[in-house]
C-alpha positions in Angstrom: -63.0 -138.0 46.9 -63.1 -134.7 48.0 -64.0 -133.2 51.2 -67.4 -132.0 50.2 -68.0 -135.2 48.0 -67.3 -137.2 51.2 -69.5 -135.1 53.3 -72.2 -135.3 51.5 -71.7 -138.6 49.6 -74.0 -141.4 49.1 -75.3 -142.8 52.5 -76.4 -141.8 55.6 -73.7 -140.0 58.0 -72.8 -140.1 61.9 -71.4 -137.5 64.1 -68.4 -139.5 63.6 -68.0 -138.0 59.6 -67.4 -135.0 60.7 -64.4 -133.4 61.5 -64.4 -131.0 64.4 -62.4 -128.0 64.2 -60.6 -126.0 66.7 -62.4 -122.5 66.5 -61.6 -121.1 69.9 -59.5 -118.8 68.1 -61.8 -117.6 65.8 -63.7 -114.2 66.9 -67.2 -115.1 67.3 -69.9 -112.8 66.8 -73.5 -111.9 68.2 -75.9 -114.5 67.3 -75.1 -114.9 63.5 -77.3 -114.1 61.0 -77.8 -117.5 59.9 -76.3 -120.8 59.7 -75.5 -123.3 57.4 -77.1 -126.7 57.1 -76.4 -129.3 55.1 -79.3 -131.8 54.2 -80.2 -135.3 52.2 -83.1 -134.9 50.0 -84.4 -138.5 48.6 -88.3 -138.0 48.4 -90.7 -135.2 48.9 -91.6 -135.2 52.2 -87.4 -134.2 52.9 -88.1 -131.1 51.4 -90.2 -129.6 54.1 -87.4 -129.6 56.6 -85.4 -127.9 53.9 -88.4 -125.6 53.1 -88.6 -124.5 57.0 -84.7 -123.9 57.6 -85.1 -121.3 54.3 -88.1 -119.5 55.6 -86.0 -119.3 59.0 -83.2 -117.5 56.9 -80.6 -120.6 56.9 -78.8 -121.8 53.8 -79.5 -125.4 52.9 -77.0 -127.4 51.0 -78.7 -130.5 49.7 -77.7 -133.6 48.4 -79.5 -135.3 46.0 -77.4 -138.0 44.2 -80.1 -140.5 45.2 -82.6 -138.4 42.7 -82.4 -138.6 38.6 -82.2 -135.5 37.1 -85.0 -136.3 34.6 -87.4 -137.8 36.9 -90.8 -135.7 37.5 -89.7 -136.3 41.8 -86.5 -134.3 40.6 -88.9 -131.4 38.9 -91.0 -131.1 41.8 -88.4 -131.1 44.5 -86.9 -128.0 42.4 -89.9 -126.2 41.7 -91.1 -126.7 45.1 -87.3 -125.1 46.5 -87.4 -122.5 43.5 -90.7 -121.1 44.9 -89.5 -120.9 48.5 -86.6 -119.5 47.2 -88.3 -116.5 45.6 -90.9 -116.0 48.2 -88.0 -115.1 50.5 -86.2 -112.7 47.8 -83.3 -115.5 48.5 -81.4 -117.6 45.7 -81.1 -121.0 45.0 -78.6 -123.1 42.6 -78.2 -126.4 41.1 -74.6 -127.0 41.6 -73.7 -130.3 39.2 -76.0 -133.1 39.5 -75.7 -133.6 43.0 -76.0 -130.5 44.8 -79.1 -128.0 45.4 -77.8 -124.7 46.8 -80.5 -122.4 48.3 -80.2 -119.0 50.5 -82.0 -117.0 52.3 -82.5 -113.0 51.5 -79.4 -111.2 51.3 -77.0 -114.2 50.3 -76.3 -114.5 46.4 -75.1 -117.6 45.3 -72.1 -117.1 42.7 -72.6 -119.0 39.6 -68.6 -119.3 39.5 -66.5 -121.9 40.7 -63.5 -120.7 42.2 -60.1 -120.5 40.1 -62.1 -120.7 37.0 -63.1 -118.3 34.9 
């Protein structure tokens, strides 16, 4: 199991999941111009947290291994991030059958994995 498999596995996490890393090295900007966030969608009403951190210009990384990828839940949950999506001029992905991927305006999501081609 992977790092990002193991992040956002199956189950609910604690703080004590993550791993903190030592970034007082690391030359910190301004503000940002927009985090990341990493979220657990298993019904509709964990979309609209989702929703708001897009309209704020964050990029949502949502698991959804607890959803079927035929199930009319699944097709509303997407059309409902797909809309958002394009009413922010932003991009969202379905990354395998466990990930949804959406950004704000001015991030494009590449539809390549790295190392392949």
């Amino acid at each position: 199991m992977g790092f990002v498999d193991k992040l956002l596995g199956g189950g609910k996490h604690t703080i004590e999941d993550y791993i903190a890393l030592d970034s007082d090295d690391i030359e910190k900007t301004a503000a940002g111009t927009f985090q990341v966030h990493i979220a657990e969608i298993s019904n509709i009403e964990d979309v609209i947290a989702v929703k708001d951190k897009i309209y704020d210009g964050d990029l949502v990384i949502s698991n959804i291994t607890r959803l079927r990828t035929k199930d009319s839940l699944m097709n509303r949950i997407t059309t409902e991030l797909n809309q958002v999506a394009q009413e922010v001029g932003g991009d969202i992905v379905l990354s395998g059958d466990d990930q949804i991927i959406a950004a704000p305006a001015g991030v494009v999501i590449s539809r390549e994995k790295i190392g392949q081609k």
